[in-house]
N, C-alpha and C positions, 0 to 999 in steps of 0.2 A: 427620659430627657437627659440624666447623665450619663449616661450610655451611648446617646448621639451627641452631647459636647466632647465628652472622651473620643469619639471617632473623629470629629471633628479637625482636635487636636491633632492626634495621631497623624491625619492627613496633609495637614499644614506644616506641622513638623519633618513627616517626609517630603512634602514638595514638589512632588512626581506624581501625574494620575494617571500611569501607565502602575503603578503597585500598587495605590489605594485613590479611590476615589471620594470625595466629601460628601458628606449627606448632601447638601445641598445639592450638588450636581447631578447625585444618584436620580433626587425627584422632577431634577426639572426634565432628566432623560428618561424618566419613566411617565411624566406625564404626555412629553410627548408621542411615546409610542403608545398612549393612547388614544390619539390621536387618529391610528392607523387602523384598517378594519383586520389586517393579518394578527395584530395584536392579542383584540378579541378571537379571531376564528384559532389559533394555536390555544388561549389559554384554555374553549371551549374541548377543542379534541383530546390534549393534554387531561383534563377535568372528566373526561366524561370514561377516556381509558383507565385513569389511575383508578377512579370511583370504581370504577367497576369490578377491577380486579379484589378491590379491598370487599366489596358488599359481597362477591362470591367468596374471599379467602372469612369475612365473617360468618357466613350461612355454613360452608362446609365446616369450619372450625369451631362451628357451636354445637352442630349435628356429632361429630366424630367426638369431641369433650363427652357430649353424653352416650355415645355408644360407649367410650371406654370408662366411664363411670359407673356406665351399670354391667357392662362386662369386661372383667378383668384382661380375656383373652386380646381384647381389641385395642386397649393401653399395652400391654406386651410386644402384641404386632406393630403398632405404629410406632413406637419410643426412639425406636433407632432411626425411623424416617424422619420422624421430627426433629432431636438432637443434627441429623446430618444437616437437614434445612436451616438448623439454625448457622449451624459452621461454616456452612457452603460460602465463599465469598461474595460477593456481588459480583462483580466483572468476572468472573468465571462463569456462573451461571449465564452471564446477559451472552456472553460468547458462545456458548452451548444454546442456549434458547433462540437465539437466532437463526442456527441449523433447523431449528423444529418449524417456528413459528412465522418466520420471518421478522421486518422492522413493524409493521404495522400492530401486528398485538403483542409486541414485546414489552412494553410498560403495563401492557393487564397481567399476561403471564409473573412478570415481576413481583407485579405490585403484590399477586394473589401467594406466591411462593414466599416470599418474605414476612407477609403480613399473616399469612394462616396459622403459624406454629405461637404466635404470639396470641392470637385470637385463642385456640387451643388453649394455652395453657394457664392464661385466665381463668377461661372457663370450665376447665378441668381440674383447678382445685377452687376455685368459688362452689363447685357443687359438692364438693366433699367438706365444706365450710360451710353449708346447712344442718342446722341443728336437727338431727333424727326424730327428737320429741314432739315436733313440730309436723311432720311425717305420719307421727304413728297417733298423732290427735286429730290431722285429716283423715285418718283409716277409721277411726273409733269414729269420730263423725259422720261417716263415710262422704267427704266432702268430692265433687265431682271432681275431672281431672283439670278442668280449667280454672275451679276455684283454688287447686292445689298450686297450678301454675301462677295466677295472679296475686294468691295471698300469700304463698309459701315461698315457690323458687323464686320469682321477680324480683319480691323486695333482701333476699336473700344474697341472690348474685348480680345485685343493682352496684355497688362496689368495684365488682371484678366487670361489670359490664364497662362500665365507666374508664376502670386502669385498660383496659383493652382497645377501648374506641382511641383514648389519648396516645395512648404508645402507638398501637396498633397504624393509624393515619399516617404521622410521622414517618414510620418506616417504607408507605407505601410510598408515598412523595419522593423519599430520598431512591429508594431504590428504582421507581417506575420512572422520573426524572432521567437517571445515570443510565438507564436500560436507552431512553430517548436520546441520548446525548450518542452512547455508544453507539446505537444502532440506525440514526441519522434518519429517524421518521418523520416524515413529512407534515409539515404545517403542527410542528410541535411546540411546546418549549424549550424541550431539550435541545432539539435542531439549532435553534436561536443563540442557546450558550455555546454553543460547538461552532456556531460561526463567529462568536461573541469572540474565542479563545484562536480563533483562526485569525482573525483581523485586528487582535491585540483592540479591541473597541469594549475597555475595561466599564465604562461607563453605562454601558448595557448590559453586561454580566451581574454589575450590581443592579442593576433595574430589576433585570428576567429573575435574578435571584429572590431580591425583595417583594417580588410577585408572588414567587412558589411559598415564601415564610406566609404570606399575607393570605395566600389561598390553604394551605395547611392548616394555620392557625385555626383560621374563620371558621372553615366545615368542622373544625374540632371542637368550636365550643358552641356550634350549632346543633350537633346531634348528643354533644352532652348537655343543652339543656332543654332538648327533646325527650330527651331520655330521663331526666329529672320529672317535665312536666307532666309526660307520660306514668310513669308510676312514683 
């Protein structure tokens, strides 16, 4: 709440809602477009590409953490691909992935390129953050390998699973959004900011934006307290 009176201010202050627009105006322009069925069908294609890309850059990024956990060679070989992924700019890649992919799966490609080296490296020192003794008490037990997964790795890299999902999300939205915006996909959200910034129609920019913070946020604290309930 005082973070929306300080904006408030701010907005009044300036005077102009062509540079800031006032909360208030923000929702009465976002309630209206929803209103609209294109509203809904962009934020579902939007939602269903970014998601996606993030649940593959999770799957691959959890798999390669433990290849290169339990083989040294496999962390050596990937190290420099990952570092470059992380350096790699945004709008450089979205420009390059366009030649490959087109606009249509440019926000999954994104999402999954941005989002996997963070999944990685979570998970790549959460499991070197298990205590061995722990390990070598399911051997002497001989506890099977699903009781080593549920009682040992889980609640072990529950932690790093958690700093991964949070971070992790985040980065897909910013960058699977920017990839949409750049590469002007259709029936997007990014489409919408791009026309937002074309038509100087400030007042939907903060809408469609406070949409993406609000759809971001939400699936992040839904699958971490999935992930809480879960183990």
């Amino acid at each position: 709440m005082v973070w929306l009176f300080l904006w408030q201010i701010a907005s009044v202050w300036l005077g102009h809602e062509l540079l800031l627009v006032s909360p208030l105006r923000t929702a009465e322009t976002l309630l209206g477009l929803m209103q609209h069925a294109d509203y809904w069908m962009s934020i579902g294609m939007s939602l269903y590409r970014i998601m996606l890309g993030f649940a593959l850059a999770f799957v691959f990024g959890t798999i390669l953490a433990f290849l290169a956990w339990k083989f040294h060679v496999v962390h050596n070989f990937w190290a420099p691909m990952i570092s470059v992924m992380k350096a790699t700019p945004v709008a450089s890649f979205i420009i390059l992935a366009l030649l490959w992919v087109g606009s249509e799966h440019i926000s999954t490609l994104c999402s999954f390129v941005m989002g996997m080296p963070i999944i990685y490296s979570n998970m790549y020192h959460g499991l070197f953050s298990i205590d061995k003794k722990l390990l070598e008490v399911g051997q002497i037990f001989q506890m099977s390998r699903k009781r080593q997964i549920t009682d040992i790795y889980i609640p072990s890299l529950k932690p790093h699973l958690q700093a991964a999902i949070m971070v992790g999300i985040g980065f897909c939205w910013k960058s699977g959004v920017a990839a949409e915006v750049i590469g002007l996909a259709n029936n997007t959200i990014g489409v919408h900011l791009y026309n937002a910034k074309v038509y100087l129609e400030t007042p939907e920019l903060f809408a469609w934006t406070v949409t993406i913070i609000i759809l971001s946020v939400s699936i992040e604290k839904l699958l971490v307290k999935l992930l809480q309930r879960m183990w």
